[in-house]
C-alpha positions as CSV (number, residue, x, y, z in Angstrom):
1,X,75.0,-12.2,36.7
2,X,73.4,-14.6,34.3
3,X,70.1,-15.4,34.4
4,X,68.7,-19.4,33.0
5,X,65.9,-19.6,31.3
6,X,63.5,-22.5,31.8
7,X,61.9,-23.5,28.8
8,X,59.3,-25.8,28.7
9,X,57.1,-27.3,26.0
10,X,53.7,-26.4,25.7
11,X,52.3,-29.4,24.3
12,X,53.9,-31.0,27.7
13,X,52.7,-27.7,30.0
14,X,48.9,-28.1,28.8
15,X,49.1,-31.9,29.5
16,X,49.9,-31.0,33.4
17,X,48.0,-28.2,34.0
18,X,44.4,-29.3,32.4
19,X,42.1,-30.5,34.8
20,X,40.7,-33.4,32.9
21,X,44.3,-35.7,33.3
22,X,43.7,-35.3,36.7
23,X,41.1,-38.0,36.0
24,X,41.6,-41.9,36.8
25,X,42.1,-43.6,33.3
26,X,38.6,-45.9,34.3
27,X,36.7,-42.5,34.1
28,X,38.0,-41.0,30.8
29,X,37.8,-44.9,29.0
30,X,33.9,-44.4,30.6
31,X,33.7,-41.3,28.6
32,X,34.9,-42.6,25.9
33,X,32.9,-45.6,25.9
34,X,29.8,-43.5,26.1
35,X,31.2,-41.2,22.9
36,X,31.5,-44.7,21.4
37,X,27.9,-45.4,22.0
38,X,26.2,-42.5,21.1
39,X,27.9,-42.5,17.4
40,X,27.2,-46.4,17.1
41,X,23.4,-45.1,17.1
42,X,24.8,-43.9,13.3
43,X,27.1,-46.9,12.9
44,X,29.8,-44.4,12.7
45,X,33.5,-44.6,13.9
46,X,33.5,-41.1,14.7
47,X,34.3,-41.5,18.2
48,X,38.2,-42.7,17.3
49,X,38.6,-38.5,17.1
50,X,40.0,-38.8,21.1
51,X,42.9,-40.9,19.7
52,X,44.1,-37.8,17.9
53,X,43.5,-35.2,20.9
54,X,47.0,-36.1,22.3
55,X,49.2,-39.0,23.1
56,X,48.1,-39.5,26.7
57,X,44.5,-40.0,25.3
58,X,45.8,-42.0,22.8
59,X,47.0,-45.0,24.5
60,X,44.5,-45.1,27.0
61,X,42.1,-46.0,23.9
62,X,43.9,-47.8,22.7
63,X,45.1,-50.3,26.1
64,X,41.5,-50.7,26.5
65,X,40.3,-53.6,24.7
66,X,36.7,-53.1,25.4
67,X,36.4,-49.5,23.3
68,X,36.9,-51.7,20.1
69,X,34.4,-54.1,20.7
70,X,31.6,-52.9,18.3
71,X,32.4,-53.8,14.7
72,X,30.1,-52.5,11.6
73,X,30.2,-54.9,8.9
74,X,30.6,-52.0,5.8
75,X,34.4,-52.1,5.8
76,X,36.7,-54.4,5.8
77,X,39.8,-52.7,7.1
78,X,38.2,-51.4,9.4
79,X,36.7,-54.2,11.0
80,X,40.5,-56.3,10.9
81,X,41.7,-53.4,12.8
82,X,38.8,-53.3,15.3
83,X,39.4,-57.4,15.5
84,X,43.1,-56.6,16.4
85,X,42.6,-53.8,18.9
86,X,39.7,-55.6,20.4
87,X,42.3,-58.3,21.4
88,X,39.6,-61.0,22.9
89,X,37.0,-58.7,24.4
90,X,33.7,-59.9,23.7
91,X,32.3,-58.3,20.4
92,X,28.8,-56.3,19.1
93,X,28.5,-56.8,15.4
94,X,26.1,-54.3,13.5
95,X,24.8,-54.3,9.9
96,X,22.3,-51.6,9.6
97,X,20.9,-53.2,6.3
98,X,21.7,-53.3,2.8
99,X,22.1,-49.9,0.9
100,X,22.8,-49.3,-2.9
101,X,25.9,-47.6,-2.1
102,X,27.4,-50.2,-0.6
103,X,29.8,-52.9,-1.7
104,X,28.7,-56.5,-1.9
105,X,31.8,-58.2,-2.4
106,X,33.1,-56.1,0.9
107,X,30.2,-56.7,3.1
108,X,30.5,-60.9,2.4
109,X,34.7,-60.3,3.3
110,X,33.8,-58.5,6.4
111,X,31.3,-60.7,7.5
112,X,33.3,-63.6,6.7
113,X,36.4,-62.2,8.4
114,X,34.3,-61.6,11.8
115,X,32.6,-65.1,11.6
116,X,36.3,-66.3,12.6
117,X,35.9,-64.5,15.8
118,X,31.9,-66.3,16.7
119,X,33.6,-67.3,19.8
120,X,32.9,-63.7,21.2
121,X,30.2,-62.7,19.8
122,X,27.9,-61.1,22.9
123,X,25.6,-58.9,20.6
124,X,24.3,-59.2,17.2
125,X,22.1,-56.7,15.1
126,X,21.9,-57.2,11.4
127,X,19.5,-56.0,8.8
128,X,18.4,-56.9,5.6
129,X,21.3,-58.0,3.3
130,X,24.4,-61.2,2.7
131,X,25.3,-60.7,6.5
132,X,22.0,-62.3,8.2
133,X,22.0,-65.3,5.5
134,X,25.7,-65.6,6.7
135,X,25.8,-65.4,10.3
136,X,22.8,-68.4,10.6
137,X,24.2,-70.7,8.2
138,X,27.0,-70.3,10.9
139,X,25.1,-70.2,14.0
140,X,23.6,-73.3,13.2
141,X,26.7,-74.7,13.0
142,X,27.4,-74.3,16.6
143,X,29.8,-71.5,16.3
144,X,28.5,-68.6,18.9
145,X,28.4,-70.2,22.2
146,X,28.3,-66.6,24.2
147,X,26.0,-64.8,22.2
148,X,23.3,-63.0,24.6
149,X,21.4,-60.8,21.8
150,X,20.3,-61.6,19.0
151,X,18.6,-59.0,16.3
152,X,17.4,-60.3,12.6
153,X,16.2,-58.4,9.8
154,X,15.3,-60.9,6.8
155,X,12.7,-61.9,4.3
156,X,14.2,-65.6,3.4
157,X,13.3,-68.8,5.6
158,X,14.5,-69.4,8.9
159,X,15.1,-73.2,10.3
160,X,14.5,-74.7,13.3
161,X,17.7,-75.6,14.0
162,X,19.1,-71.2,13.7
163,X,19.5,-71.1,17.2
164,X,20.9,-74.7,18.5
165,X,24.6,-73.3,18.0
166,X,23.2,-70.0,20.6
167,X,22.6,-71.7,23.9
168,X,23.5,-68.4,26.3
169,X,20.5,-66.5,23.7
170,X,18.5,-64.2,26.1
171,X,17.2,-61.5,23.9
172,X,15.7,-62.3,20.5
173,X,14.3,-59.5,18.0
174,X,13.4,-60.8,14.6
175,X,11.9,-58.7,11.6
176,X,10.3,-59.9,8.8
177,X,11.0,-63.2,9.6
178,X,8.9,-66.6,9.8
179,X,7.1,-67.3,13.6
180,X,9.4,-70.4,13.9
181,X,11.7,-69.5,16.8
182,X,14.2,-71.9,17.3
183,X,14.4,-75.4,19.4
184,X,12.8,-75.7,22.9
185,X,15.6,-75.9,24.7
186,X,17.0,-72.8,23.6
187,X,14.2,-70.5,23.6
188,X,13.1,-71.6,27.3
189,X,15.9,-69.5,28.0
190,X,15.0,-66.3,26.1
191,X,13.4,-63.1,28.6
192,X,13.4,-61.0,26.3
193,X,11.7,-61.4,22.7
194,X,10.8,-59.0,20.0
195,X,8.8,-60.1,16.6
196,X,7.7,-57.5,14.0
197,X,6.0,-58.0,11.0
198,X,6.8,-61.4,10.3
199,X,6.2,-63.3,7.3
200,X,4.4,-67.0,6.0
201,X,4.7,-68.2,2.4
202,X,6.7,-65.5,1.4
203,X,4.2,-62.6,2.6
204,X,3.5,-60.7,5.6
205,X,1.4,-62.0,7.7
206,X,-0.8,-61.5,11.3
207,X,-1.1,-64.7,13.6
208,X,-4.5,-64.8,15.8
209,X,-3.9,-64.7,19.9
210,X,-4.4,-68.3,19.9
211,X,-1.3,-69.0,17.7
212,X,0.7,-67.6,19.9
213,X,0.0,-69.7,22.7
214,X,2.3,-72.8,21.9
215,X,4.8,-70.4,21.8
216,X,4.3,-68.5,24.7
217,X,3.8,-71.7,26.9
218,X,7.8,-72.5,26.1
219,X,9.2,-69.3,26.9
220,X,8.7,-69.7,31.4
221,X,11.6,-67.2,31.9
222,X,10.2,-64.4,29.7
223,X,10.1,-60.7,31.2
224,X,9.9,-58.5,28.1
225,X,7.3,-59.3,24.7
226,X,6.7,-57.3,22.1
227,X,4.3,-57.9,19.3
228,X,4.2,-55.4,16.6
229,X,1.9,-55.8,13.4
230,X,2.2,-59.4,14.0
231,X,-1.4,-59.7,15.3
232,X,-4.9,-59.1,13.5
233,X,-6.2,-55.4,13.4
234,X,-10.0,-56.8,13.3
235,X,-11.9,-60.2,13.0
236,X,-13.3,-60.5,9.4
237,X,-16.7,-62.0,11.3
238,X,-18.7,-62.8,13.8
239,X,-17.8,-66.7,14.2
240,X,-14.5,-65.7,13.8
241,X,-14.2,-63.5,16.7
242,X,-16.5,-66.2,18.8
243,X,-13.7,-69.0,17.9
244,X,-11.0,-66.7,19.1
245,X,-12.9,-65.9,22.6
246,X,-13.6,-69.3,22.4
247,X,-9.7,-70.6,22.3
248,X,-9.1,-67.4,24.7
249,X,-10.2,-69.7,27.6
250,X,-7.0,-71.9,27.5
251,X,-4.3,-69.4,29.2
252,X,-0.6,-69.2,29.5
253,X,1.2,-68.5,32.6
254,X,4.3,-66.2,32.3
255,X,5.2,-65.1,35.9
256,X,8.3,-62.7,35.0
257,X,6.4,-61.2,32.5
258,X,7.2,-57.3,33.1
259,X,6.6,-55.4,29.8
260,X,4.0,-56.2,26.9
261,X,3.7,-54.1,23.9
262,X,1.3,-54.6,21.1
């Protein structure tokens, strides 16, 4: 009597018998997604560890377009294979600032690379370095027609017309940046705006409440403000704080308005 053995691999055994590939491919892409997320805090690629778990995993990653959609600008190999595995998702481009260890000539290739793509940009945060002076020469230009956030960290001027090439802009953070927010007709469409410690003449400056106002008056759809060291800590006199109760009496009407921080 002769007796047949079965053999089966193990890689292929585990695969079928763990509970977690029992899941729909939407779910575990959702997972990873959220992985994604939580190391983009860090601007690290971290994350791209699932690829390597097994083949199943693998080429759900990399099928789904969307997981490759947020591109740091401190590589550039990196960001030409993000580019290519992103397919034509919309993109999030992060720069989290210039740092001594990085590479100048690498950042400007990236950044330059990615500017090809302005066509789906849908979030943008960069800080302080080549990449903001970059990206609004560009936007200017006319070349980010979907872009929905907007986040600028820079000491250098910024013109009127930044923001002309941006008309889907909602969300609009800037950082040590001058007051001058853009063209009307862009910014009427901006509910959510963030300015921090901006800057006149080169140094940092606070704006009284009644600066503000011309400013405020354009922005009808606004739902979330946040003003932070932009405003004066104390009136330096008496008259001074009577002119500013004074100018008080003129007010603006913002009916979303749902969050104001100061």
């Amino acid at each position: 009597m002769s007796t047949k053995i079965l053999r089966i691999p193990p890689v292929i055994l585990l695969s079928r018998t763990t509970s977690i590939h029992g899941l729909p491919d939407e779910i575990l892409i959702r997972i990873f997604g959220v992985l994604r997320d939580i190391y983009a805090r860090s601007y690290s690629y971290h994350w791209v560890v699932v690829t390597h778990v097994c083949r199943y995993w693998r080429q759900i990653a990399l099928d789904a377009s969307a997981l490759w959609s947020v591109i740091f600008l401190r590589n550039l190999t990196c960001a030409e294979i993000l580019l290519q595995r992103s397919k034509q998702a919309p993109i999030d481009v992060l720069f989290p600032g210039w740092l001594s260890s990085m590479d100048y000539e690498c950042v400007e290739e990236a950044m330059d690379l990615v500017l090809e793509q302005s066509h789906r940009f849908r979030h943008i945060e960069l800080g302080r370095g080549p990449a903001s002076s970059l990206f609004l020469v560009h936007s200017s230009a006319g070349g980010t027609p979907y872009l929905r956030t907007l986040e600028l960290t820079y000491p250098g001027t910024l013109a009127k017309s930044s923001y002309r090439g941006i008309p889907t802009l909602r969300k609009l953070a800037l950082t040590l940046l001058p007051a001058a927010l853009g063209s009307p007709t862009v910014i009427q469409r901006l509910t959510n705006v963030s300015l921090r410690s901006l800057a006149l003449h080169g140094s940092l400056t606070r704006f009284h409440v009644s600066a503000w106002r011309p400013l405020l008056a354009q922005l009808p759809l606004l739902e979330h403000l946040t003003l932070e060291r932009v405003l004066p800590q104390r009136y330096e006199t008496v008259q001074d704080h009577l002119r500013e109760q004074h100018r008080a009496q003129s007010k603006v009407h913002l009916p979303n308005l749902r969050k104001l921080v100061i």
